[in-house]
C-alpha positions as CSV (number, residue, x, y, z in Angstrom):
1,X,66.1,208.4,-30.6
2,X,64.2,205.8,-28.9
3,X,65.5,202.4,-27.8
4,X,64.0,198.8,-28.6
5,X,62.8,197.4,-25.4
6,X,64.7,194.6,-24.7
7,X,63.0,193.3,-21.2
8,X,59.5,191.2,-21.2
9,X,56.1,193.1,-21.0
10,X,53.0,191.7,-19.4
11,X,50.0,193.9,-18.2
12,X,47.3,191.5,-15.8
13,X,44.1,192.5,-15.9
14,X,44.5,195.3,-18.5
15,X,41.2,196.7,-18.3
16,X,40.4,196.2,-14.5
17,X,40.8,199.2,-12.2
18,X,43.9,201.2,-11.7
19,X,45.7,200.5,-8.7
20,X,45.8,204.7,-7.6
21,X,46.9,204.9,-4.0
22,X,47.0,201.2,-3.5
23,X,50.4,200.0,-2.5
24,X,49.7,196.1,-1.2
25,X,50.5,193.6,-4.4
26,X,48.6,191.3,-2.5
27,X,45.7,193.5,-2.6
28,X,46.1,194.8,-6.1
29,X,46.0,191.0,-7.2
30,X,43.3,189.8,-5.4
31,X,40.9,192.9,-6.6
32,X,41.9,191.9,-9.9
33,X,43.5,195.5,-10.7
34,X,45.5,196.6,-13.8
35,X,49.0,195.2,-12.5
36,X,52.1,196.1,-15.1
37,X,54.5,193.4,-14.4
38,X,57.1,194.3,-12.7
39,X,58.3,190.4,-10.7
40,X,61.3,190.3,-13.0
41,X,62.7,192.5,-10.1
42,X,62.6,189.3,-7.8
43,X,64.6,187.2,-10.1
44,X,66.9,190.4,-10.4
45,X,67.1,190.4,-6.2
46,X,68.0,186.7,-6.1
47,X,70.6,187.0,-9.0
48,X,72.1,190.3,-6.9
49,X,75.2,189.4,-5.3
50,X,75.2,192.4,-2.2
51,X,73.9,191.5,1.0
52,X,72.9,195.3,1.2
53,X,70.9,196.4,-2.2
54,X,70.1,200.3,-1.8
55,X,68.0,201.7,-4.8
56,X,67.6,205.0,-5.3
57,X,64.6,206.7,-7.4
58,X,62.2,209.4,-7.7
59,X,59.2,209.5,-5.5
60,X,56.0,207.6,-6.8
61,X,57.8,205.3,-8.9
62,X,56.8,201.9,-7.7
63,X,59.5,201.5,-4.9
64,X,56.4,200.8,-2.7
65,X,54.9,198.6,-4.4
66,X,57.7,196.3,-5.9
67,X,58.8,196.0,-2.1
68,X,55.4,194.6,-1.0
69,X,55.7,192.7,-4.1
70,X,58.9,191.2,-2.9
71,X,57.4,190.8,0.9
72,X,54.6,188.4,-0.6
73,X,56.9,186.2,-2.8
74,X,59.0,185.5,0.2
75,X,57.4,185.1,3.7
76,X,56.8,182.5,5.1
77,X,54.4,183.9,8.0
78,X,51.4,182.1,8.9
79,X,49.3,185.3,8.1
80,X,50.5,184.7,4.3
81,X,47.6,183.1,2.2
82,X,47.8,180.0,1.2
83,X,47.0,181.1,-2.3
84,X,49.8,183.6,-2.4
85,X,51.5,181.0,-5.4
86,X,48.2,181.9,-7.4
87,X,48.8,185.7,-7.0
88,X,52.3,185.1,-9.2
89,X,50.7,182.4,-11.6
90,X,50.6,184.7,-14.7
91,X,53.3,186.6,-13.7
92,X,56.7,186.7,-15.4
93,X,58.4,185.7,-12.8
94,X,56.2,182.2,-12.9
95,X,58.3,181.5,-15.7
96,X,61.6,181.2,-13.7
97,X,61.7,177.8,-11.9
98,X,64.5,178.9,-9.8
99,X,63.4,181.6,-8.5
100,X,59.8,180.3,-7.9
101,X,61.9,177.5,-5.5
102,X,62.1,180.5,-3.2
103,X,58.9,181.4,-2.6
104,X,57.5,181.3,0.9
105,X,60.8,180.4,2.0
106,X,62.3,183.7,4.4
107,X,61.0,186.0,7.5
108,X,60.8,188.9,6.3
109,X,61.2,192.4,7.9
110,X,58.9,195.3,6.5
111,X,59.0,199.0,7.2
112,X,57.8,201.8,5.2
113,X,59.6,205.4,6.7
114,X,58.2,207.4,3.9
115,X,55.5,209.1,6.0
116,X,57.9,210.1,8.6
117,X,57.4,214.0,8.2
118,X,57.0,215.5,11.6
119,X,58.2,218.8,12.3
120,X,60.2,217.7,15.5
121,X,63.1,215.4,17.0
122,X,59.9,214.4,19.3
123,X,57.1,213.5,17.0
124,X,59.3,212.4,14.3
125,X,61.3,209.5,17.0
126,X,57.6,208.3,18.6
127,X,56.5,207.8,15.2
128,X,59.6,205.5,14.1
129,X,59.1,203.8,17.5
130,X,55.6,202.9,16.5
131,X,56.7,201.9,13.5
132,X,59.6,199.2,15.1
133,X,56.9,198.2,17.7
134,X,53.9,197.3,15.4
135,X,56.6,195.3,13.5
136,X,58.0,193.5,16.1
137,X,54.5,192.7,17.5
138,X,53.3,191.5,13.8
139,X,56.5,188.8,14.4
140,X,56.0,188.3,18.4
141,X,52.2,188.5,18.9
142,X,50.3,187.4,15.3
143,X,53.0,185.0,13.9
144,X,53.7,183.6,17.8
145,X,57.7,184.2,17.6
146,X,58.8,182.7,20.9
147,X,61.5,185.2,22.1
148,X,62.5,182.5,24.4
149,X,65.3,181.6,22.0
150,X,67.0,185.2,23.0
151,X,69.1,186.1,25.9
152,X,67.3,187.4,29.2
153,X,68.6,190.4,28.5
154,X,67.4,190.5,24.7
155,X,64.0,189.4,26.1
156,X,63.6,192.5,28.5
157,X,64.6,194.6,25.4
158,X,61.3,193.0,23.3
159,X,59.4,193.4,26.5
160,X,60.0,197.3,27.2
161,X,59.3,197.3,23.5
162,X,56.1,196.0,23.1
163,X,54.9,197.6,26.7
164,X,56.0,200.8,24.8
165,X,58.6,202.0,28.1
166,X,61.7,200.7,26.1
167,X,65.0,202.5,26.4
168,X,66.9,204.5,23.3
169,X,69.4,201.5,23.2
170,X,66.5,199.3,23.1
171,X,65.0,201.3,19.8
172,X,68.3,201.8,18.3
173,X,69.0,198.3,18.1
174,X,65.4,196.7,17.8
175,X,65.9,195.9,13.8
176,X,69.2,193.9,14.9
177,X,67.4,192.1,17.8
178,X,64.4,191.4,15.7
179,X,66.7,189.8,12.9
180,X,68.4,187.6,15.0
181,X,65.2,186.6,16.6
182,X,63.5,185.2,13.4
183,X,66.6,183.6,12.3
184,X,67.1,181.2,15.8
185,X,63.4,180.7,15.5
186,X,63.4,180.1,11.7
187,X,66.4,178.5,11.7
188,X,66.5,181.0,8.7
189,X,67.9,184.2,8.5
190,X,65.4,186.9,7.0
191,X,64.8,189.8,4.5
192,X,64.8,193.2,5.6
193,X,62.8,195.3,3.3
194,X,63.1,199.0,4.4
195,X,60.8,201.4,2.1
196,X,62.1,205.0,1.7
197,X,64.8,205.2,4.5
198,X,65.5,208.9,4.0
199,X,62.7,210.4,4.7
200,X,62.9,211.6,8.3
201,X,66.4,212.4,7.0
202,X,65.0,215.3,4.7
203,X,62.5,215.9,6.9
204,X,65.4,216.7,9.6
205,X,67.2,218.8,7.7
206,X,64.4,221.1,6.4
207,X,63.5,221.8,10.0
208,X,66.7,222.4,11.4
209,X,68.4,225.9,11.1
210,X,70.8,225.6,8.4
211,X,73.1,228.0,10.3
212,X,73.3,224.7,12.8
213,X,74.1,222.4,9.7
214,X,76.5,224.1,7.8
215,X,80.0,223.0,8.5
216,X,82.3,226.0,9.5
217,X,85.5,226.4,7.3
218,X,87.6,227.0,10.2
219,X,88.7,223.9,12.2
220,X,89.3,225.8,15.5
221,X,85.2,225.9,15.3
222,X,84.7,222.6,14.5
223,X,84.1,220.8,17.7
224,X,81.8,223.5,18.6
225,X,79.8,222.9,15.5
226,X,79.7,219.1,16.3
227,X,78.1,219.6,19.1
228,X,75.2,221.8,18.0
229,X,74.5,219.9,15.1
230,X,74.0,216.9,17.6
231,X,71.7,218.5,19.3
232,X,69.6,219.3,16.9
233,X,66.9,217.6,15.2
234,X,68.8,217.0,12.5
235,X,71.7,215.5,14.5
236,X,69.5,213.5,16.7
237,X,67.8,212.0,13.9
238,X,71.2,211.5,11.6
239,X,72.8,209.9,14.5
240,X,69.5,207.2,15.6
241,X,69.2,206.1,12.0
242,X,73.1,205.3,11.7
243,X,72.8,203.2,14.6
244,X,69.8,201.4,13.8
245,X,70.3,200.1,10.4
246,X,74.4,200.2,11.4
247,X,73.6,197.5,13.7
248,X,71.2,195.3,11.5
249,X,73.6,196.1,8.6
250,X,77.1,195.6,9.7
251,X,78.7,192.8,10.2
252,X,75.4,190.6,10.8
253,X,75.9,187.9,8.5
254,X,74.9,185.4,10.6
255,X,71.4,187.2,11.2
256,X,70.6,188.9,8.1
257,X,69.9,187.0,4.7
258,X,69.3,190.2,2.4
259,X,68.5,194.0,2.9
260,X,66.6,195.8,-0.2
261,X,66.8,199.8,0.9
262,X,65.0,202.1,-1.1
263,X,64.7,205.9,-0.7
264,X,65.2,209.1,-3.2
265,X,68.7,209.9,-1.7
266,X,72.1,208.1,-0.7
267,X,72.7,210.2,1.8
268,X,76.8,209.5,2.4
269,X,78.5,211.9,4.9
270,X,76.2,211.7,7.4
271,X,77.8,208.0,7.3
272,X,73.7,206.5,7.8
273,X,75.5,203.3,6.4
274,X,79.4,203.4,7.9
275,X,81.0,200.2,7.7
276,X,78.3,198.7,5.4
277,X,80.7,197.1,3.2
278,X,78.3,194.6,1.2
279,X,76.5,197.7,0.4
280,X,75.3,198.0,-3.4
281,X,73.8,201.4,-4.5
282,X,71.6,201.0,-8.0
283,X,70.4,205.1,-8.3
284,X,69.2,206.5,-11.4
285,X,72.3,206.4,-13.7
286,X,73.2,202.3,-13.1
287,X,72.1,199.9,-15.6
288,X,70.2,197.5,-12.8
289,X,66.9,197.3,-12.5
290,X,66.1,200.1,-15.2
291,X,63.0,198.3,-15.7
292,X,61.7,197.8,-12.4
293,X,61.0,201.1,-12.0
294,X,58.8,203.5,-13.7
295,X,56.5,202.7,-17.3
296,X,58.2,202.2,-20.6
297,X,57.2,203.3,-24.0
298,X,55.7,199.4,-24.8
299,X,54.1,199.4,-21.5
300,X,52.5,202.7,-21.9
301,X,51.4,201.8,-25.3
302,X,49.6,199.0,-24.3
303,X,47.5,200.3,-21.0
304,X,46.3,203.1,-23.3
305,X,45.7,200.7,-26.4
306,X,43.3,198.6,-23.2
307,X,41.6,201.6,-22.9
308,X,40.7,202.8,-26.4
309,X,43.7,205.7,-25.7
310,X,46.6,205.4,-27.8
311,X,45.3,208.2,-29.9
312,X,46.5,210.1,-27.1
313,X,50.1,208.9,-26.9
314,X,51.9,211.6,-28.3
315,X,50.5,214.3,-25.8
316,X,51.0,211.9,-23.2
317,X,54.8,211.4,-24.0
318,X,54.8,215.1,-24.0
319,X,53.7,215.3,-20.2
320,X,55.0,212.3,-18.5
321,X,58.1,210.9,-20.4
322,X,61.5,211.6,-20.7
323,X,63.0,210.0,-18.0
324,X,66.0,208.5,-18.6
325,X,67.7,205.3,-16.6
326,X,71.3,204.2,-16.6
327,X,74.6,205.0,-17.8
328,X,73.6,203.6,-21.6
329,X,71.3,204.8,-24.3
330,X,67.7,203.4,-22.5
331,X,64.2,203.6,-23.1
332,X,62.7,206.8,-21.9
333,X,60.9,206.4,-18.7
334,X,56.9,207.2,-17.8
335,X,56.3,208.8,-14.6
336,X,53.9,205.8,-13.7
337,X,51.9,207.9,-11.3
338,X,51.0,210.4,-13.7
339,X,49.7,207.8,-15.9
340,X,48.1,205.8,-13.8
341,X,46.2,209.0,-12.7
342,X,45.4,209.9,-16.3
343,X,43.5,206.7,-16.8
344,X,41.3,206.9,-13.8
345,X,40.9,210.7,-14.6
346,X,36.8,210.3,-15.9
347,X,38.1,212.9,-18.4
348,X,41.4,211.8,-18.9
349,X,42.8,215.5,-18.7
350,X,46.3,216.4,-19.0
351,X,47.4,217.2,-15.8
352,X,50.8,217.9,-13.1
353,X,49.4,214.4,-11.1
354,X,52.9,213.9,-10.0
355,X,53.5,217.6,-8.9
356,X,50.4,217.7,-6.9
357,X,50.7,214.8,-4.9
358,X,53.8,216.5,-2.4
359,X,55.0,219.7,-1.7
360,X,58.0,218.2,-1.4
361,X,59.7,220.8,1.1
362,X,63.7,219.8,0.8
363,X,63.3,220.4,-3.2
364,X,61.4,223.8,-2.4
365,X,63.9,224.9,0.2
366,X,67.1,224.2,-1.7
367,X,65.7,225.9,-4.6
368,X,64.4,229.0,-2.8
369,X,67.8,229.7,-0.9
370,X,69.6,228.8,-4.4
371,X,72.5,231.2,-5.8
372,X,72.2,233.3,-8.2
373,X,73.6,231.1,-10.9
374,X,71.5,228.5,-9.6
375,X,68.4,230.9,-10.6
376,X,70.4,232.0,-13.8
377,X,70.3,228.1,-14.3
378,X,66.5,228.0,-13.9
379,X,66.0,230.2,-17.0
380,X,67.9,228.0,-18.9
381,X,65.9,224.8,-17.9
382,X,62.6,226.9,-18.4
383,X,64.0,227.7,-22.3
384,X,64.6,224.2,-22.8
385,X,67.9,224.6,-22.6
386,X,70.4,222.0,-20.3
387,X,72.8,222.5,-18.0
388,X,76.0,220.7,-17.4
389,X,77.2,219.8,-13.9
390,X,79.3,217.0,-11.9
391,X,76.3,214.9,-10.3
392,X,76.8,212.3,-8.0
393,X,74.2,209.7,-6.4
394,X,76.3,209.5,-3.1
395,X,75.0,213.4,-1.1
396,X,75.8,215.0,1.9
397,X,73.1,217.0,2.8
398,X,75.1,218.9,6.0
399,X,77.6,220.0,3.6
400,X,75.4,221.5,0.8
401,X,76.2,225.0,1.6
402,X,79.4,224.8,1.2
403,X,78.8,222.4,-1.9
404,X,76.0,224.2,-4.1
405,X,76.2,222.3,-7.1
406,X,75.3,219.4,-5.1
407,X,71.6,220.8,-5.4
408,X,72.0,219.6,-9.0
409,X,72.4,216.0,-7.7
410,X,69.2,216.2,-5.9
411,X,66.9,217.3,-8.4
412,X,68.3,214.6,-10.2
413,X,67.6,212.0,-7.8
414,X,64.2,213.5,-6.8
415,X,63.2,213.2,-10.6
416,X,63.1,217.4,-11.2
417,X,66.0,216.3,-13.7
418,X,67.0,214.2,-15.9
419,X,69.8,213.4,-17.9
420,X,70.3,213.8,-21.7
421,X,73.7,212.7,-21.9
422,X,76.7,211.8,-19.3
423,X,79.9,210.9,-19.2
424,X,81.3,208.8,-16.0
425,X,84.1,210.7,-14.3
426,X,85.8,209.7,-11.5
427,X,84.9,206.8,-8.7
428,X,82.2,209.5,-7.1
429,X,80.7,212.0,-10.3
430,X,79.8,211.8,-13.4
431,X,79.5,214.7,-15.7
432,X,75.9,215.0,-17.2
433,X,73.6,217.2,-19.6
434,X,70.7,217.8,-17.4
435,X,67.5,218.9,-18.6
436,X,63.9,218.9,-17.7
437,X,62.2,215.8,-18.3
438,X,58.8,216.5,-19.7
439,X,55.6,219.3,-19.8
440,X,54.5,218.3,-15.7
441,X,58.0,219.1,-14.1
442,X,58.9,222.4,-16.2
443,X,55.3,223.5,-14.9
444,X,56.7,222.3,-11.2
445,X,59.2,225.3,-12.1
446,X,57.4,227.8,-13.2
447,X,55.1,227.5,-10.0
448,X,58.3,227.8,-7.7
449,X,59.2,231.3,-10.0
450,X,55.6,232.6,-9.5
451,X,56.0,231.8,-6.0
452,X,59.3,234.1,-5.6
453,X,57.8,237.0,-7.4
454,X,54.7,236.4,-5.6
455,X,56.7,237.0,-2.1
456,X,56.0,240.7,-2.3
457,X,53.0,242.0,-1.4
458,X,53.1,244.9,-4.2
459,X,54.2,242.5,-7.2
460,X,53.6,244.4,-10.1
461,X,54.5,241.2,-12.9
462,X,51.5,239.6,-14.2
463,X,50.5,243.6,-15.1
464,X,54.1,243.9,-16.9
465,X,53.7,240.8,-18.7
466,X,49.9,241.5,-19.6
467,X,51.1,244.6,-20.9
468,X,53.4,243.1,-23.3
469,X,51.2,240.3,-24.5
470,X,48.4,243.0,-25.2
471,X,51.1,245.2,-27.2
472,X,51.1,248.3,-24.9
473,X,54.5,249.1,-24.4
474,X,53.7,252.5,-22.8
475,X,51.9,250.7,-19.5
476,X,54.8,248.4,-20.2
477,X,57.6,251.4,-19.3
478,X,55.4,253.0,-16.7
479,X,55.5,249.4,-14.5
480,X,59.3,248.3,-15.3
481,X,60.9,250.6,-12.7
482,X,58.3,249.2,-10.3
483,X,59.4,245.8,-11.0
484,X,63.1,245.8,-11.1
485,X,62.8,247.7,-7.6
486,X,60.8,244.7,-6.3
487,X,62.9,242.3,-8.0
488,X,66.1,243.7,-6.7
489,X,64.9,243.9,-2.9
490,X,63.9,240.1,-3.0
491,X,66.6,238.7,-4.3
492,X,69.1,240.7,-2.6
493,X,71.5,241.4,-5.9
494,X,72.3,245.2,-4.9
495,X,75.9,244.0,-6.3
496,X,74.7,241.7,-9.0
497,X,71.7,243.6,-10.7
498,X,72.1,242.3,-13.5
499,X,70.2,239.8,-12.2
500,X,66.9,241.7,-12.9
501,X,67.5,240.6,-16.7
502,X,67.1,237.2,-15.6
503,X,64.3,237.5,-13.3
504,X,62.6,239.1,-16.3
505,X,63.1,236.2,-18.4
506,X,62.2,233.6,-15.8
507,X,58.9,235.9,-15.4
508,X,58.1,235.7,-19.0
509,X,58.5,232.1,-18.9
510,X,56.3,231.3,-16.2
511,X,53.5,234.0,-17.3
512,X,53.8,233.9,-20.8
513,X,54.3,230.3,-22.0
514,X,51.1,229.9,-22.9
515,X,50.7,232.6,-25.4
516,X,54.0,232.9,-26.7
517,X,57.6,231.1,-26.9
518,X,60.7,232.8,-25.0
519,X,63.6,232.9,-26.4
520,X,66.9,234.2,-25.1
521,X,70.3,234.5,-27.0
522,X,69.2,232.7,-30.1
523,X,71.0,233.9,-33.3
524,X,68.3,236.2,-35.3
525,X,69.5,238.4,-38.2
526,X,73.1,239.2,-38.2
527,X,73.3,238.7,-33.7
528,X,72.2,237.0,-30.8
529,X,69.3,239.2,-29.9
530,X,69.0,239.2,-25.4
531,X,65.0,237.9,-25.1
532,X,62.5,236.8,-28.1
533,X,59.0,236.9,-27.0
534,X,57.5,235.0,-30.1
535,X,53.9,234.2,-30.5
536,X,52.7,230.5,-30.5
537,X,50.6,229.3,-33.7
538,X,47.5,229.3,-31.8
539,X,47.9,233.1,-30.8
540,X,48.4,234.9,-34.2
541,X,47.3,237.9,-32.7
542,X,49.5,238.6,-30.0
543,X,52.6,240.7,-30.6
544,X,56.0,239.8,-31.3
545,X,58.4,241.7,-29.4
546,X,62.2,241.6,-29.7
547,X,64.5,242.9,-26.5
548,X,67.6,244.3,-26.4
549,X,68.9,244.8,-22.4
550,X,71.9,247.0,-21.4
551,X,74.3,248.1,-18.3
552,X,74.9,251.2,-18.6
553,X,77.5,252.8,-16.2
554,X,76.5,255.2,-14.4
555,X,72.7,256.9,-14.2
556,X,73.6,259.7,-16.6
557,X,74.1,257.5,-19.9
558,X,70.9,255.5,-19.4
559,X,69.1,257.1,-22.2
560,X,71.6,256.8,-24.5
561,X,72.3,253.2,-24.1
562,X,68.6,252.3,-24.2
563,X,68.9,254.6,-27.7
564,X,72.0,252.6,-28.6
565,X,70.1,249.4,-28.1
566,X,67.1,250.2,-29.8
567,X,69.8,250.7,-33.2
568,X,71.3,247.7,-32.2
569,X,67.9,245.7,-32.9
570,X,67.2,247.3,-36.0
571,X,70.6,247.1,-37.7
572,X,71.3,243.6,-36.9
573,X,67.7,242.7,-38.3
574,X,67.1,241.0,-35.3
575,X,63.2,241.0,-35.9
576,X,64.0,238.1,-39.2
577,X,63.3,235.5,-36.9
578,X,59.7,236.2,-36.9
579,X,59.3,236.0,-40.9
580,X,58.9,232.1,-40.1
581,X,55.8,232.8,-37.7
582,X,52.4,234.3,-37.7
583,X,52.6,237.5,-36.5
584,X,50.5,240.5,-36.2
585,X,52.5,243.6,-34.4
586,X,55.8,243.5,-34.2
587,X,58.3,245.3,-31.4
588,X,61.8,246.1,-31.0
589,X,62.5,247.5,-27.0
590,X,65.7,248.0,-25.5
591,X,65.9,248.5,-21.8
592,X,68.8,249.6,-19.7
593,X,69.7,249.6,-16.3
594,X,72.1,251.5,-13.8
595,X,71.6,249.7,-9.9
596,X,67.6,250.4,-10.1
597,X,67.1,252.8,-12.2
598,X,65.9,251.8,-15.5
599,X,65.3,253.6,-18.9
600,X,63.4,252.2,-22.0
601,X,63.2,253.2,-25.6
602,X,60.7,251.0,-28.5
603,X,59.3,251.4,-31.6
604,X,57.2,249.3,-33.9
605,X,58.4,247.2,-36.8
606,X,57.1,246.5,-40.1
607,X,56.7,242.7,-40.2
């Protein structure tokens, strides 16, 4: 069911360029680009209580942007235009006279972190140190910020700083320095606007032995542990983030107007923001600012409507919709870059933008090194299915091994999920019906299931699965004990095989869902038949095949528990589910297993 939108909708310059790639509102306004308006945000920020605002969404959906929006409504710098009033003219937030009283009125702190991606403690700390320096010296050197109003001592800190020899104290407390520098200069404390703060935190971790990270159950090995996870890059760069926004955060009232934080995560354990107690987290299942973030239905509708498109709305809701904000019934939400990429596309092709624009490495790790329920759990999402688990928006990365399910949370946060349904538990979960959003992320996993078969050398599945979309069952037999040996090695089930069954279906999925739709335990007949391979409308001619899978006990009973199967299939009519589609052929197999070994039995049915 959709929702009525019930917040304002203005689109500037609906038919100028798209803003692709282009963070900068100034920029975006003064090129005259397609801008949907999103300055009802700033009106949200001032009408914010918290000192500390930390919102948490999925990457690429305008955190960037409505952060450089928020820069140019309130600094005062002398670099600031003087036509900066003009850029908000039109906008919605024009319309609020209070708010507009604020404009031009704060210093303002900026950092983006989201490119920190180094693979080292090393690279990863001279990078943020650039960062702090270049900002400091946009306050100190262009806006002629007379650090005379510090200590001596705080002024040889901005000095090693800017002459790049500064000392780890001096970086670790550069964002507290430079705060109470603009505010005795100002006589004004500032903004800080801090743009994906997590990032070298994943980065960290997926570059850190997880051997190193994992907390040991035994309390004897604690201290140990403590100590190698400090040293490591992981540590290092856990413990220099805690101090430096600990320090501009905490207790700094005097110094600090307002932080806005953005980043995917909260990470919680790793205590990044101890003692921040006018914190405010917003993450994806909070009613605030559901409509900052990410394109709604009306919005959508009215960029392709600019563009003589809306013909093309209901394949585009396929692809790019379904996220969903807040603990409420909302409007499903656009992935905005996906759409903003479809209407520059020349041929306005249907297309995984989103996907392609980051490997995203901590999502591709976790799920790689994922249990085997967590894989079981795969096949659901790839059938459409959901799957229920406690999420939380507050994550501790360090203790992931020992809490798996926390994966769920991420790939909720990191927008690989989304919820249909939830229910708030307790002060720190809340139980929800996951699912994947749209077409573009379920194609995200069936690219990281190719990629696992694809890990052997020798993988012998796109032939199995060509075999059964072509109907020859016989090739079909010949490669299955091939497979299930390959399968099995990989993913290291020698007491689980029954994991094979899975990884079949998961194979399926990702090879055959363009040709056919995969069912598995769907009531057909009189029973719940194991796997339905049924052919799409388009693809009349390809066969319809119906499996039945087994455990036998031991080696010597395979063949008769394939037979047994095989009966199964034909006397719960398990086939009647295809009476409602197109078919041509039609297939009953049974398969059964023991360990590796493998036996098959099939025979054609009359449709």
């Amino acid at each position: 069911m959709r929702v009525a939108q019930t917040s304002p909708i203005r689109i500037l310059h609906a038919t100028g360029p798209m803003p692709r790639g282009l963070k900068g509102f100034q920029r975006i306004m003064q090129e005259r680009r397609c801008f949907v308006d999103k300055t009802l945000f700033i009106a949200e920020m001032f009408n914010n209580d918290d000192q500390v605002v930390l919102i948490t969404r999925p990457r690429r959906f305008g955190k960037t942007t409505n952060l450089s929006m928020l820069q140019t409504f309130l600094q005062n710098s002398l670099s600031a235009t003087d036509n900066v009033c003009a850029l908000f003219a039109q906008t919605l937030i024009a319309e609020e006279g209070a708010i507009m009283q604020h404009q031009g009125q704060y210093p303002v702190i900026a950092l983006t972190l989201k490119d920190v991606k180094e693979t080292s403690w090393e690279e990863a700390h001279s990078q943020l140190c650039q960062l702090l320096r270049q900002e400091i010296e946009r306050h100190v050197v262009v806006e002629q910020v007379d650090v005379a109003c510090l200590l001596p001592s705080e002024q040889q800190s901005v000095q090693r700083i800017l002459q790049d020899n500064a000392t780890q104290n001096d970086w670790k407390s550069s964002l507290a320095l430079l705060c109470k520098l603009l505010t005795l200069h100002y006589k004004q404390a500032p903004w800080l606007l801090l743009d994906e703060y997590d990032s070298p935190i994943h980065t960290a971790y997926v570059h850190t032995d997880k051997a190193v990270i994992k907390r040991p159950h035994d309390p004897k090995l604690q201290d140990g542990w403590r100590r190698r996870l400090s040293a490591s890059y992981y540590g290092k760069m856990v413990n220099f983030m805690r101090r430096l926004l600990g320090e501009a955060l905490k207790d700094n009232d005097d110094y600090l107007h307002k932080a806005v934080i953005t980043g995917i995560l909260r990470v919680a354990k790793e205590n990044i923001f101890s003692g921040v107690n006018n914190l405010g987290t917003y993450g994806l299942l909070q009613a605030e600012f559901q409509f900052a973030f990410g394109f709604i239905e009306t919005e959508v509708e009215q960029l392709l409507a600019s563009r003589n498109l809306l013909h093309r709305l209901p394949d585009i809701r396929h692809w790019y919709n379904g996220y969903c904000f807040g603990e409420e019934a909302v409007p499903t939400v656009y992935n905005p870059w996906s759409i903003v990429s479809f209407l520059v596309s020349k041929t306005n092709r249907l297309e995984p933008y989103w996907a392609n624009t980051s490997s995203n490495e901590l999502i591709h790790s976790l799920i790689d090194a994922s249990r085997l329920q967590d894989k079981q759990n795969m096949e659901k999402l790839l059938l459409g299915e959901v799957v229920t688990k406690d999420v939380s928006e507050t994550l501790a990365l360090q203790d992931l091994q020992l809490l798996p399910d926390t994966l769920y949370s991420i790939l909720l946060c990191s927008g690989y999920l989304t919820p249909q349904q939830t229910k708030v538990g307790g002060a720190q979960s809340t139980r929800a019906h996951l699912r994947i959003p749209n077409e573009e992320i379920h194609m995200i996993y069936q690219r990281l299931v190719q990629q696992w078969f694809a890990k052997s050398s020798s993988n012998p599945l796109p032939d199995v699965l060509q075999a059964l979309q072509q109907g020859n069952l016989q090739q079909f037999a010949q490669h299955l004990h091939q497979l299930s040996e390959v399968t099995l090695s990989y993913f290291d089930v020698a007491q689980q095989p029954e994991w094979f069954y899975h990884a079949l279906v998961l194979g399926m999925v990702a090879y055959m869902n363009n040709t056919h739709f995969v069912r598995s335990n769907r009531e057909s007949g009189t029973g719940r038949p194991d796997i339905l391979l049924i052919p799409r409308d388009d693809q009349p001619l390809k066969p319809a095949i119906v499996m039945e899978i087994k455990q036998a006990p031991d080696s010597n009973t395979l063949e008769a528990a394939a037979q047994a199967g095989l009966q199964q299939i034909v006397s719960k009519n398990y086939a009647a589910i295809f009476h409602d589609h197109r078919t041509s052929d039609q297939f009953a197999v049974a398969i059964a297993f023991c360990g590796k070994q493998a036996a098959m039995r099939y025979q054609k049915m009359e449709p």
